[in-house]
N, CA and C atoms as an extended XYZ file, in Angstrom:
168
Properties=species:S:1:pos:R:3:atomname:S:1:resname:S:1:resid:I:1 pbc="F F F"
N        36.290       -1.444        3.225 N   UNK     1
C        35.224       -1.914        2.354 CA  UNK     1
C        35.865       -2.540        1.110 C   UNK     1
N        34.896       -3.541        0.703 N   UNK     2
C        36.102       -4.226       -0.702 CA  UNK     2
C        35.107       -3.351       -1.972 C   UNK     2
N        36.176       -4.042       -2.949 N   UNK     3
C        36.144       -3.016       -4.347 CA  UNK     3
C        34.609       -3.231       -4.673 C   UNK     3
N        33.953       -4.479       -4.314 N   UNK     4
C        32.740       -4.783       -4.704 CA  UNK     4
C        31.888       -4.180       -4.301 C   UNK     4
N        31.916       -3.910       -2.878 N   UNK     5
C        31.202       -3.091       -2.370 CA  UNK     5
C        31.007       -1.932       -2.539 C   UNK     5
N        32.098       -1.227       -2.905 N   UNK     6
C        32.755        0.318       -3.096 CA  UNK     6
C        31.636        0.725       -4.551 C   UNK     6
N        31.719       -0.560       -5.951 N   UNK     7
C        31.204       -0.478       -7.312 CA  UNK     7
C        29.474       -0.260       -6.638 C   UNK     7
N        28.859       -1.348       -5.966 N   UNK     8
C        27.437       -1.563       -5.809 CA  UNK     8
C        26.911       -0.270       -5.229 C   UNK     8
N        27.988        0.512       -4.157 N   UNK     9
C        27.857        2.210       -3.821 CA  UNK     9
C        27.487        2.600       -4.980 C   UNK     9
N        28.477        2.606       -5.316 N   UNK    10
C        28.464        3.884       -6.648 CA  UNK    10
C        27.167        3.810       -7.763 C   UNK    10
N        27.145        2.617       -7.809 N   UNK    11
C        25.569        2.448       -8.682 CA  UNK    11
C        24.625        2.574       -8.332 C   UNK    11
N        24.357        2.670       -7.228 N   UNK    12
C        23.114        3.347       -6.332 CA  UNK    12
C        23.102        4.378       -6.002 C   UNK    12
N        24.012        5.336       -5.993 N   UNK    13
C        24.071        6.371       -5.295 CA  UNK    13
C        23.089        7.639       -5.944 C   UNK    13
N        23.072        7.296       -7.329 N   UNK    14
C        21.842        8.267       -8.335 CA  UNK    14
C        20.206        7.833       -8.100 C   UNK    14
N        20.817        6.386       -8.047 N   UNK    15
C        19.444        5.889       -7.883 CA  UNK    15
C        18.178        6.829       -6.840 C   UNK    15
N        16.958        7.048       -6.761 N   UNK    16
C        16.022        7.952       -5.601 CA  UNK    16
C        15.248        6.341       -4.872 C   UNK    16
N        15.231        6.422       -3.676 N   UNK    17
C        14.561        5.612       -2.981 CA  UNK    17
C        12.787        5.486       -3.164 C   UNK    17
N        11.931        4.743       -3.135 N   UNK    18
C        10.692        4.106       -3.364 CA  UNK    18
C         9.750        6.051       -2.922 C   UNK    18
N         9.019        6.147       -3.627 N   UNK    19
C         8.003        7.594       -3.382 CA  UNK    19
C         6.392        6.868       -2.784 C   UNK    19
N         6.327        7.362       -1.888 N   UNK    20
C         4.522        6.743       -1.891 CA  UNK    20
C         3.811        7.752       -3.090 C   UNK    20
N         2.818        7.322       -3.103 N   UNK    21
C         1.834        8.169       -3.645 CA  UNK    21
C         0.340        7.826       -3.359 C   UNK    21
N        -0.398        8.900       -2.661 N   UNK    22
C        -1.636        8.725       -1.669 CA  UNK    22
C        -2.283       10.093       -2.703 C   UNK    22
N        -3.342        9.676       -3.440 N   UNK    23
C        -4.379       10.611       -3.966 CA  UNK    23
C        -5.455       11.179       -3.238 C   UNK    23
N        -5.982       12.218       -3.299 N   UNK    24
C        -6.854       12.949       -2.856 CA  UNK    24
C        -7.877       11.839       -2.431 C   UNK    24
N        -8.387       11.774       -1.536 N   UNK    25
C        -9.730       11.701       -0.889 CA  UNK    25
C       -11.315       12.742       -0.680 C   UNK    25
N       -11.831       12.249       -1.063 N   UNK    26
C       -13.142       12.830       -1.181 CA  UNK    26
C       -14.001       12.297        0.459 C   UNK    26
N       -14.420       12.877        1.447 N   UNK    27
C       -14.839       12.296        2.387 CA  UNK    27
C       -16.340       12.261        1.946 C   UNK    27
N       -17.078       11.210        2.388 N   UNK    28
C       -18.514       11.137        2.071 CA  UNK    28
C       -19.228       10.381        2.492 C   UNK    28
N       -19.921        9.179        2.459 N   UNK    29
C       -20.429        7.937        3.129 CA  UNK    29
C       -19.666        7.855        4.143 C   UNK    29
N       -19.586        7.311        4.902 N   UNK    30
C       -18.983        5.712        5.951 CA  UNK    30
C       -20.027        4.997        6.124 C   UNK    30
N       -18.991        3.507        6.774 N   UNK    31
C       -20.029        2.594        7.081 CA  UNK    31
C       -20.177        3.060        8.343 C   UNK    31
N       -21.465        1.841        9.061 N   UNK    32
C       -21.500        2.245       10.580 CA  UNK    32
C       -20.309        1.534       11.328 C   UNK    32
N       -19.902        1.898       12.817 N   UNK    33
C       -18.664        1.976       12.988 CA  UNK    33
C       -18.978        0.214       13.149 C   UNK    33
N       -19.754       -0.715       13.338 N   UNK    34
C       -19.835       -2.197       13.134 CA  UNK    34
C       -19.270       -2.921       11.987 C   UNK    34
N       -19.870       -1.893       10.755 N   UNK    35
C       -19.648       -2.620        9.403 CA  UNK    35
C       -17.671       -2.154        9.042 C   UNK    35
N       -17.553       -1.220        9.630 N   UNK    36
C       -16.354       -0.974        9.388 CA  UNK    36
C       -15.045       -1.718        9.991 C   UNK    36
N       -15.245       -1.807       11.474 N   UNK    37
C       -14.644       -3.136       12.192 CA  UNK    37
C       -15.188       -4.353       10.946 C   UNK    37
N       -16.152       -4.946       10.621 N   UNK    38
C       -16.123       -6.201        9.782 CA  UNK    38
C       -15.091       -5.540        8.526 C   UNK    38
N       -15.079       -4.729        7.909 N   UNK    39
C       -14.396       -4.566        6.645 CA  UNK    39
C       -13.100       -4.083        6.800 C   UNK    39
N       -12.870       -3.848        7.538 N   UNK    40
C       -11.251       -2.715        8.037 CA  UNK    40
C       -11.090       -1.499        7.723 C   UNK    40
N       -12.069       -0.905        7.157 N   UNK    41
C       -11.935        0.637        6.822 CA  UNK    41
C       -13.667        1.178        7.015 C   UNK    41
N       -13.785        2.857        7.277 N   UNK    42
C       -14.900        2.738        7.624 CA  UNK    42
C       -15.217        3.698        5.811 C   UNK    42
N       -13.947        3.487        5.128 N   UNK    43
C       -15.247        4.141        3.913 CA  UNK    43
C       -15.367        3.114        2.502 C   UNK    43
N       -16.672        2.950        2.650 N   UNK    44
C       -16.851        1.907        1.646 CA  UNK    44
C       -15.965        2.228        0.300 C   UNK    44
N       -15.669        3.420       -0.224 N   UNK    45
C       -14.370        3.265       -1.068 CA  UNK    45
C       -13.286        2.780       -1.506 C   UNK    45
N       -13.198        2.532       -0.270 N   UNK    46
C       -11.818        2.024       -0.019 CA  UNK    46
C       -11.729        0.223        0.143 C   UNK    46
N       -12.810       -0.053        0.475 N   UNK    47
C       -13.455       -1.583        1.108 CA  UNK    47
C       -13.140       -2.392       -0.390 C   UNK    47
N       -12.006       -3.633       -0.570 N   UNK    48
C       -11.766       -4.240       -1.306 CA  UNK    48
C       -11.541       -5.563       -1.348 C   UNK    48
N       -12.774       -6.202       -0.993 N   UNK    49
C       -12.373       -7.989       -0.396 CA  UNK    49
C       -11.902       -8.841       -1.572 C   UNK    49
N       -11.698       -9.346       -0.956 N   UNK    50
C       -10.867      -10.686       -1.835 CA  UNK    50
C       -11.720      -11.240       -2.286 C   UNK    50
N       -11.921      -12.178       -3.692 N   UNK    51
C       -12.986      -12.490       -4.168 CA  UNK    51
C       -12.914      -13.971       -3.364 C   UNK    51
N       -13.829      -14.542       -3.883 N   UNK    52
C       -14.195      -15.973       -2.661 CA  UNK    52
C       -13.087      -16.800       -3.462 C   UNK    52
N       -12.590      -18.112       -2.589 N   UNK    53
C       -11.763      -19.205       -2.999 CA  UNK    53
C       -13.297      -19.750       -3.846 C   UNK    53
N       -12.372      -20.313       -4.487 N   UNK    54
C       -13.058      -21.851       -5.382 CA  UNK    54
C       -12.528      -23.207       -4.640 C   UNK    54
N       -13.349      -24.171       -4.411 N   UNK    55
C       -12.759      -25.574       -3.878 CA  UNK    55
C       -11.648      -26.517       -5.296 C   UNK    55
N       -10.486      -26.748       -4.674 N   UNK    56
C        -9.510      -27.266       -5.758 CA  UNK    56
C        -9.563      -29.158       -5.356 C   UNK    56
């Protein structure tokens, strides 16, 4: 391994790799299993569309 490689080790090696973090869920509503296929999730909570394009 060259010295460069050996330094870029060593500076990472403290470093901690990426953590998820997933908060509690509350189960409650769903959509019906139709509206959920259209939205990709079946709890409207979670349901976050993209706002509409504008014509450029």
């Amino acid at each position: 391994m060259s010295e460069h490689n050996d330094l870029q080790r060593d500076l990472h090696m403290d470093m901690r790799l990426a953590e998820a973090y997933i908060p509690s869920q509350m189960y409650g509503e769903t959509f019906d299993l139709r509206t959920a296929l259209i939205n990709g999730t079946i709890f409207p909570e979670l349901y976050r569309p993209y706002p509409p394009r504008t014509a450029v």
